[in-house]
N, C-alpha and C positions, 0 to 999 in steps of 0.2 A: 948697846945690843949685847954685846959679851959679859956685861953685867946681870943683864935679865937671863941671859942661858944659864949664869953659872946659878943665881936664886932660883931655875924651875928644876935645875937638874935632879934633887932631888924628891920631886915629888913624880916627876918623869920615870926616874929607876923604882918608887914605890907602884907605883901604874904597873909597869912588866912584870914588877914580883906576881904584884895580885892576880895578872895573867896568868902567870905560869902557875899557880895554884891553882887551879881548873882545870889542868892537865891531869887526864887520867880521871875526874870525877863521873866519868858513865859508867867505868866497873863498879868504882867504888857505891857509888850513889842505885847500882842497878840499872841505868837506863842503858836502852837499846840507842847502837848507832843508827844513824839514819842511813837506810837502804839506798845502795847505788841505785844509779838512773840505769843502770844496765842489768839490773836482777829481776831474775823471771817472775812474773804480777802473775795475777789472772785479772781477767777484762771480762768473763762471762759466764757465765754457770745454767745449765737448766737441765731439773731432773722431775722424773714421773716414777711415781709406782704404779702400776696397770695389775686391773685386776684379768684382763682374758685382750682376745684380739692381736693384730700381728702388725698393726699402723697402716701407715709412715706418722710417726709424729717428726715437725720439722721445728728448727731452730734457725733465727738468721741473726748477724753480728755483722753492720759497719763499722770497720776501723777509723778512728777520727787524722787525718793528715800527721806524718810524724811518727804514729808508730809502726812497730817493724817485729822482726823474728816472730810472729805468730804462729800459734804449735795447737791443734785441737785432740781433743784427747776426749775420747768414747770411750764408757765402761760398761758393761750390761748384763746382767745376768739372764736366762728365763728357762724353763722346763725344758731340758736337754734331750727326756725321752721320748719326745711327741713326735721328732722328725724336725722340725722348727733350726734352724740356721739364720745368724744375722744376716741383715741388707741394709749396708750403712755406705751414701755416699757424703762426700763434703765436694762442694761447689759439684755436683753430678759424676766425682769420679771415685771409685773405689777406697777406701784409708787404707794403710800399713796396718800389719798385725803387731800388735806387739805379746801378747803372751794369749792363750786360752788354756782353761782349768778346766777339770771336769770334777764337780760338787755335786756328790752323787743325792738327788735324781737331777739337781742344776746343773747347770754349764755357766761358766763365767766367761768376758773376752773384756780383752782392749786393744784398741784399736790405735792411730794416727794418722794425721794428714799436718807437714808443713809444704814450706817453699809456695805459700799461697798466694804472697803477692797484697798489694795494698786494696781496698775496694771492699765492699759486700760479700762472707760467707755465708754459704747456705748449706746444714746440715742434716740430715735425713734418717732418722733412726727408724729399722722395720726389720718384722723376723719373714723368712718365708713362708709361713704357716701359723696360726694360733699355737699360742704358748701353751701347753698341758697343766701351769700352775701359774702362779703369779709370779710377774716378772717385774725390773727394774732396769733403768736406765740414766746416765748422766752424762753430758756433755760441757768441757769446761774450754775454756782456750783461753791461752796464755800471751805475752807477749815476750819479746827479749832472751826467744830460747834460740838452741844453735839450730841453724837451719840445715844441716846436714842429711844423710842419710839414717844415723848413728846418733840421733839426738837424746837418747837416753845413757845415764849408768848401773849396769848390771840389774835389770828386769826380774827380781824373785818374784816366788809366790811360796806358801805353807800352809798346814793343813793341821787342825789337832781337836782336842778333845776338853780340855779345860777352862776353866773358866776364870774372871777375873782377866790378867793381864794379856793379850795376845798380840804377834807368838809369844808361845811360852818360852823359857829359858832355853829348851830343848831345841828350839826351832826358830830361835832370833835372825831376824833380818839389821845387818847395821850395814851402813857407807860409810867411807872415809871422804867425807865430803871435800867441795868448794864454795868459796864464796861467791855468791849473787846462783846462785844453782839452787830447784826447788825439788823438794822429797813428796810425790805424789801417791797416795797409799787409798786403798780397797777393803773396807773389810766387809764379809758375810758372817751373821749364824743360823745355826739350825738347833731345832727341839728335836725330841727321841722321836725317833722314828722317820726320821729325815725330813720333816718337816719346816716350809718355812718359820722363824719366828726366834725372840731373844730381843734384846735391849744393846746397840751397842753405844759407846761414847768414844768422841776425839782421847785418843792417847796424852802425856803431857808435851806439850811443848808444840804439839800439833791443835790448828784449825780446823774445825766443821765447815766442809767445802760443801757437801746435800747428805743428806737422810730421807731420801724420799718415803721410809719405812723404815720401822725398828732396828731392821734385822741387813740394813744395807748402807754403807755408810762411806764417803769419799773424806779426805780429809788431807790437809798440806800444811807441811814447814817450810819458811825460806829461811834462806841455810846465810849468815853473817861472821865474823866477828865474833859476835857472843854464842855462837850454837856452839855447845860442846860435841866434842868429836869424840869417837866415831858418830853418828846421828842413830839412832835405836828407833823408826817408826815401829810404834804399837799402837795399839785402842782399848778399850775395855771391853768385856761382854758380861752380862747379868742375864739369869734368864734361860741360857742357849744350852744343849749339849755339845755340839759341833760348831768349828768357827773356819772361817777362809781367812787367810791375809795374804792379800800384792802389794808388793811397792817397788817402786822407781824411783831416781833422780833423774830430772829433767835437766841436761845444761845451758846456760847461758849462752849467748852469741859472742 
């Protein structure tokens, strides 16, 4: 027997070499590490761009057994001068604010609802009155976020004139992020004269979450490992003279 160990010994400590030569080949090689089981996903998405009317359009999302930290996040714009104020419940109760803008002649808002519990949500987006212009809407909800009171990091928002990158240098939004924590970003533009319209695109490094129209666009990073720090959400715009950008980080549970 101590004969046989000592003739494999050798091809035994070539095995572990070879191992150990694999270490480190996902910078090298570029590949992404694979996402904890505890980093903030999305599970749901649904957006409208409407041209007139005040809803209710409704959305519903069963959770499948198992998962947990669910975090729904409303984002909406519409004609802010007509008198019109959002009516957003989740499962029939009010959401959290989290920031509103005023984009003149639009209004922007977002909203949330966690600590929802496992089961069937039901989400309910509606303005009090018909919108003065066309308006937009998206509802996304996540999993594996903190269920706290405080479930975001530092809530911006910014406003400019330029085209191309937005924000611009002048008006950069950056986090110094964490791992398994997701960067959830907004952007609008408008043409001269404050009109809806423009082109925008997902920023680099960021996903196309809806586009329900040109000129309105949700979009997220999950933040690993490989995301360089600080994280810089932007978008493009083509098209637009006026541009909107929100963003947040959502944290993990």
């Amino acid at each position: 027997m101590t004969d046989l160990f000592l003739i494999l010994t050798p091809f035994l400590v070539l095995a572990v070499i070879a191992l150990l030569g694999f270490i480190g080949c996902d910078r090298v090689l570029g590949l992404a590490p694979v996402s904890a089981v505890s980093a903030v996903s999305r599970v749901f998405q649904q957006s409208a761009n409407l041209a007139a009317g005040a809803g209710p359009f409704t959305a519903t999302y069963t959770s499948p057994a198992g998962e947990s930290g669910l975090i729904v996040i409303v984002s909406l714009h519409w004609g802010g001068s007509g008198g019109a104020t959002p009516k957003i419940t989740v499962n029939n109760n009010p959401p959290q604010p989290i920031e509103s803008d005023t984009f003149n002649p639009q209004t922007v808002a977002h909203f949330f609802a966690n600590q929802l519990g496992a089961g069937q949500i039901d989400v309910s987006v509606a303005l009090t009155s018909g919108s003065n212009t066309a308006w937009d809407y998206c509802i996304t909800i996540y999993k594996n976020a903190d269920q706290t009171s405080s479930p975001f990091n530092s809530p911006l928002a910014r406003q400019g004139t330029a085209q191309g990158t937005i924000p611009d240098a002048a008006n950069q939004i950056s986090f110094t992020s964490s791992n398994d924590n997701l960067i959830y970003a907004v952007a609008m533009s408008q043409l001269a004269g404050s009109m809806l319209g423009g082109n925008l695109s997902a920023g680099t490094d960021f996903a196309a979450v809806a586009s329900p129209s040109s000129y309105f666009l949700v979009e997220e990073q999950t933040v690993d490992g490989m995301t360089t720090e600080p994280v810089i959400p932007s978008a493009s715009v083509s098209g637009g003279t006026r541009w909107y950008f929100f963003a947040t980080e959502i944290k993990h549970a």
